[in-house]
C-alpha positions as CSV (number, residue, x, y, z in Angstrom):
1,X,-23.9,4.8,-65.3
2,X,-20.0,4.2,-65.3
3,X,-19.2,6.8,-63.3
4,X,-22.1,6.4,-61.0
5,X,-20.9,3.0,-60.3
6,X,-17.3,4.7,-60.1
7,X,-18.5,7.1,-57.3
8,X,-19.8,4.6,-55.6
9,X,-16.9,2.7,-55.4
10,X,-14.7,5.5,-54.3
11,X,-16.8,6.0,-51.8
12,X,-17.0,3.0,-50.3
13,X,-13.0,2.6,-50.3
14,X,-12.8,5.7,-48.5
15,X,-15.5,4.1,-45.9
16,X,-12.9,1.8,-45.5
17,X,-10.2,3.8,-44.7
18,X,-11.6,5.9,-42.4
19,X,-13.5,3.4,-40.8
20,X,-9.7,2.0,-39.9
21,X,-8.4,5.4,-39.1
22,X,-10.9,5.9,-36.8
23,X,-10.1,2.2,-34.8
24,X,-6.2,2.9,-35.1
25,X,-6.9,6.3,-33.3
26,X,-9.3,5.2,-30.7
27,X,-7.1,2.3,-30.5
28,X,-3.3,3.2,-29.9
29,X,-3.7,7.3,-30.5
30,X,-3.5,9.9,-33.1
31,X,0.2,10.2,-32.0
32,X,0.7,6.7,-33.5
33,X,-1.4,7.4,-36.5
34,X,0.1,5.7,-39.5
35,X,-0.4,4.7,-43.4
36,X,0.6,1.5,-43.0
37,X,-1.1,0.3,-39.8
38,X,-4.5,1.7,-41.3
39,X,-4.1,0.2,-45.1
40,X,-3.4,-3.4,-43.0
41,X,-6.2,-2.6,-40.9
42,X,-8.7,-2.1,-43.5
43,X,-7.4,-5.0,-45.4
44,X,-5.2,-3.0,-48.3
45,X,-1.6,-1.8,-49.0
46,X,-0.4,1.5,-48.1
47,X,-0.2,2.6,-52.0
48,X,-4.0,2.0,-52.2
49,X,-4.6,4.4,-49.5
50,X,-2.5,7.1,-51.4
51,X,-5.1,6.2,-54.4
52,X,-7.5,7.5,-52.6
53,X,-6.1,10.3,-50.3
54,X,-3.1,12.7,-51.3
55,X,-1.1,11.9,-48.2
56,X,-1.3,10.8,-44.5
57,X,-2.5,14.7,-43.3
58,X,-5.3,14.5,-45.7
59,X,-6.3,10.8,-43.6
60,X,-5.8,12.1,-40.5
61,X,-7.9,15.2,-41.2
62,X,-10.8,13.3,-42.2
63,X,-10.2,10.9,-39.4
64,X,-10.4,13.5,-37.2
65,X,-13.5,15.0,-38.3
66,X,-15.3,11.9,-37.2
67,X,-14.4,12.8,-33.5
68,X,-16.0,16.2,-33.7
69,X,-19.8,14.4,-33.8
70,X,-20.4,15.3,-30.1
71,X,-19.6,18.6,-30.4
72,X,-21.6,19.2,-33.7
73,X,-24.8,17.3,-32.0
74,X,-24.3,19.5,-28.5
75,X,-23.7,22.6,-30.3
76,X,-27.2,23.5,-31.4
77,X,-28.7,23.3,-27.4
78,X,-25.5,25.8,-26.6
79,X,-26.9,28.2,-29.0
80,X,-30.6,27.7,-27.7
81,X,-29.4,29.3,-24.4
82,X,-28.4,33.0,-25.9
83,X,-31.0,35.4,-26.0
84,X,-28.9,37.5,-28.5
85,X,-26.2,36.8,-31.2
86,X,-23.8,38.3,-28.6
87,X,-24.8,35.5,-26.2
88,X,-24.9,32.7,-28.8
89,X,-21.9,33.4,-30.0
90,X,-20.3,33.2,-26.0
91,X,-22.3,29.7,-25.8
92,X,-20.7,28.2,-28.9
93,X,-17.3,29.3,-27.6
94,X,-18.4,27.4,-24.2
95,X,-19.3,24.3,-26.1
96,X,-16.4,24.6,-28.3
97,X,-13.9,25.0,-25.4
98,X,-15.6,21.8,-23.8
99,X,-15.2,19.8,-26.5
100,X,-11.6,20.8,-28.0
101,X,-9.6,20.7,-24.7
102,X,-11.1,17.2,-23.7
103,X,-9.7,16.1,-27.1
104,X,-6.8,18.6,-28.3
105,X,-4.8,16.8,-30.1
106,X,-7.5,15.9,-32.7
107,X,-9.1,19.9,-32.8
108,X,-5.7,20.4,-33.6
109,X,-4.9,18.5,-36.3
110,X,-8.6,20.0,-37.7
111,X,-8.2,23.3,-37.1
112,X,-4.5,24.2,-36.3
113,X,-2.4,21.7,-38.4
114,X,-0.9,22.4,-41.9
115,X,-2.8,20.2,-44.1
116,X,-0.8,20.7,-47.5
117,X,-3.6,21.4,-48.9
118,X,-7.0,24.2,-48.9
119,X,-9.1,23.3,-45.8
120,X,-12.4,24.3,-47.7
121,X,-11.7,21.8,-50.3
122,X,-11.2,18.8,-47.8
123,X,-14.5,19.6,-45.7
124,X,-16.6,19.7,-48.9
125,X,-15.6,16.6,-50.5
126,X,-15.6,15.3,-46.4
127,X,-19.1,16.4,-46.2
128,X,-19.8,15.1,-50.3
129,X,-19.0,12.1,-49.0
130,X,-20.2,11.8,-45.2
131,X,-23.4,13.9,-45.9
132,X,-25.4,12.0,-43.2
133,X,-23.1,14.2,-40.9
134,X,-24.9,17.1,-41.5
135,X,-28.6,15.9,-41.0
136,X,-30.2,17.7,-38.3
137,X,-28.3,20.6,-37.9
138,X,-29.4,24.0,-37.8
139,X,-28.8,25.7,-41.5
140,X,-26.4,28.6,-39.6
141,X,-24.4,25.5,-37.9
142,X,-24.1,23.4,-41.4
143,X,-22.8,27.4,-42.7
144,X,-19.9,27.8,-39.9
145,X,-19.1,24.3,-40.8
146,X,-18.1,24.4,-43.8
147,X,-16.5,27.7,-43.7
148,X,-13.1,26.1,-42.4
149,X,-11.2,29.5,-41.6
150,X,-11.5,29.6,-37.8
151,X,-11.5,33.6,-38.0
152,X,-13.7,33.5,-40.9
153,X,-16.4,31.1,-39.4
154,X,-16.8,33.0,-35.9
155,X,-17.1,36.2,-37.7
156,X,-19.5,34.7,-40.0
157,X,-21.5,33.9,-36.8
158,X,-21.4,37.0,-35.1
159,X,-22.0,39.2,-38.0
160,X,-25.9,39.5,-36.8
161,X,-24.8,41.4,-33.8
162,X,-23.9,44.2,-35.5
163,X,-27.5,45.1,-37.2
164,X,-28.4,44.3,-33.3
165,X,-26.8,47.0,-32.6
166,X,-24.3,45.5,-29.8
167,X,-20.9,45.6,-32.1
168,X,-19.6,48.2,-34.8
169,X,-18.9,46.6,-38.5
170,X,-15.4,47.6,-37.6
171,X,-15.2,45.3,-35.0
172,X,-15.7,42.1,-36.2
173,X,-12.3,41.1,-38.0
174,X,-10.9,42.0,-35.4
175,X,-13.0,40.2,-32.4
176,X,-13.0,36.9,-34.0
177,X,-9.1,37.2,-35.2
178,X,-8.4,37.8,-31.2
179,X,-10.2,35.2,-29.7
180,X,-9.3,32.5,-32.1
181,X,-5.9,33.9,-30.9
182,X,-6.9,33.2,-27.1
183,X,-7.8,29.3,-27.9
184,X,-4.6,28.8,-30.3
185,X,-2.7,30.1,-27.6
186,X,-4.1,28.1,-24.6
187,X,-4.1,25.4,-26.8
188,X,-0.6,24.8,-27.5
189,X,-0.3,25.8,-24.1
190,X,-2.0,22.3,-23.5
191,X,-0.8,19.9,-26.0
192,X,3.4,21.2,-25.7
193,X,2.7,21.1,-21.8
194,X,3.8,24.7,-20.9
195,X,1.2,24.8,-17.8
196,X,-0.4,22.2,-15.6
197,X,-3.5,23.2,-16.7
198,X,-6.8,20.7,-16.3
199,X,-9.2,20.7,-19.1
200,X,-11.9,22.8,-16.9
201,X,-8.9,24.7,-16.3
202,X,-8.1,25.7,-19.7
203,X,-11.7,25.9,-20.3
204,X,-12.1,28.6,-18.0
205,X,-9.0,30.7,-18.6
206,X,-10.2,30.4,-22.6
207,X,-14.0,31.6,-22.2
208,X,-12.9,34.7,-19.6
209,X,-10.2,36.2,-22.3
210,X,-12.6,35.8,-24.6
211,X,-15.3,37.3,-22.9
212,X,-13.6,40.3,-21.9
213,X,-12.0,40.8,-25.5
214,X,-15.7,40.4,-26.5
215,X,-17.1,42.8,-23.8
216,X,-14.5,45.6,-24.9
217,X,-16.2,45.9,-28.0
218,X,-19.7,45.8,-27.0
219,X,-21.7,48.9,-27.1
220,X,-21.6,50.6,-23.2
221,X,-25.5,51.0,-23.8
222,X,-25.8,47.5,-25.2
223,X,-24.2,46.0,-22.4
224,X,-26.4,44.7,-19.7
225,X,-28.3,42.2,-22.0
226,X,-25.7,40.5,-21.9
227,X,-26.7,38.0,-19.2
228,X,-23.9,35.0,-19.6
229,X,-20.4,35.8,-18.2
230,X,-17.1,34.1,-17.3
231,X,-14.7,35.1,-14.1
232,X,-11.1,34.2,-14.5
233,X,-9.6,31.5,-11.8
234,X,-7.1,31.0,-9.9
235,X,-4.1,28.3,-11.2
């Protein structure tokens, strides 16, 4: 009963916390993200924060995570557009790419950022906590999830296609290893200000690479069911 209680309590703390984190970032900025405005936000000092979370990346990470709820609930109707695994896995780079350059700085900090720590460890004790987050979702979404490795999750994905027949086994390190490439790429492009690119700009330029890397390695015989494509722009 102790430890219940104890759980309980820890959870609630971290509640608390985030819930600041979340205001301070949709408030001044995850650029301006700091212990101490948070812990005097949610009403503590900054040395009980560090009770509760090893250190401000830890924080921010979890704050973060709470901005990625539009993507997760729009994510499942991108998949229901594919006909194949091939074409599901091209919508969920679309609604991906929508979602991540409208908010980069945060999709970085989740999935680019060195944390100090092992990414799969935050996300399960994230999703321990914050289970609710998961409700709804299809069981190959709640699977990519939690499988924080970038490469690792889109291969994951598009392993299917393979006993479809469309990609060789060979293939699929290196397809997923490529295109996560594309978007870390365009991404830092973005947030260090290389190119004047729009979002639907750097939208655009992301899903064509990575349809083309994607087409290279589809079977020739294979590929006219695939019925979604992406043309490169002009910038």
């Amino acid at each position: 009963m102790g430890e219940s209680r104890k759980e309980i309590q820890r959870a609630r703390m971290w509640r608390y916390f985030l819930d600041a984190a979340t205001e301070v970032i949709e408030e001044d900025g995850i650029d301006h993200f700091t212990i101490r405005k948070i812990a005097d936000k949610a009403g503590f000092t900054s040395s009980t924060a560090y009770n509760y979370f090893k250190d401000l990346s830890h924080l921010k990470f979890f704050a973060a995570m709470r901005f990625m709820s539009d993507y997760l609930e729009e994510l499942p109707a991108y998949l229901e557009k594919g006909n194949n695994t091939v074409e599901k896995w091209l919508y969920s780079w679309e609604c991906f790419c929508k979602h991540s350059f409208a908010q980069p700085k945060i999709y970085s900090v989740i999935f680019m950022d060195n944390l100090g720590s092992i990414p799969e460890e935050l996300l399960e004790h994230y999703y321990k906590i914050y289970q609710n987050d998961l409700i709804g979702l299809p069981d190959e979404v709640k699977d990519i999830i939690m499988e924080h490795s970038f490469a690792k999750r889109s291969a994951l994905f598009i392993q299917p296609a393979v006993e479809e027949k469309f990609i060789e086994e060979d293939d699929i390190e290196m397809i997923s290893d490529m295109t996560l490439l594309i978007w870390k790429g365009m991404m830092n492009t973005i947030i260090n200000k290389r190119r004047n690119y729009t979002q639907e700009e750097a939208m655009q330029m992301t899903l064509y690479y990575v349809y083309e890397s994607v087409m290279k390695v589809i079977k020739p015989e294979k590929r006219d069911q695939i019925t979604v494509s992406y043309t490169k722009i002009d910038t």
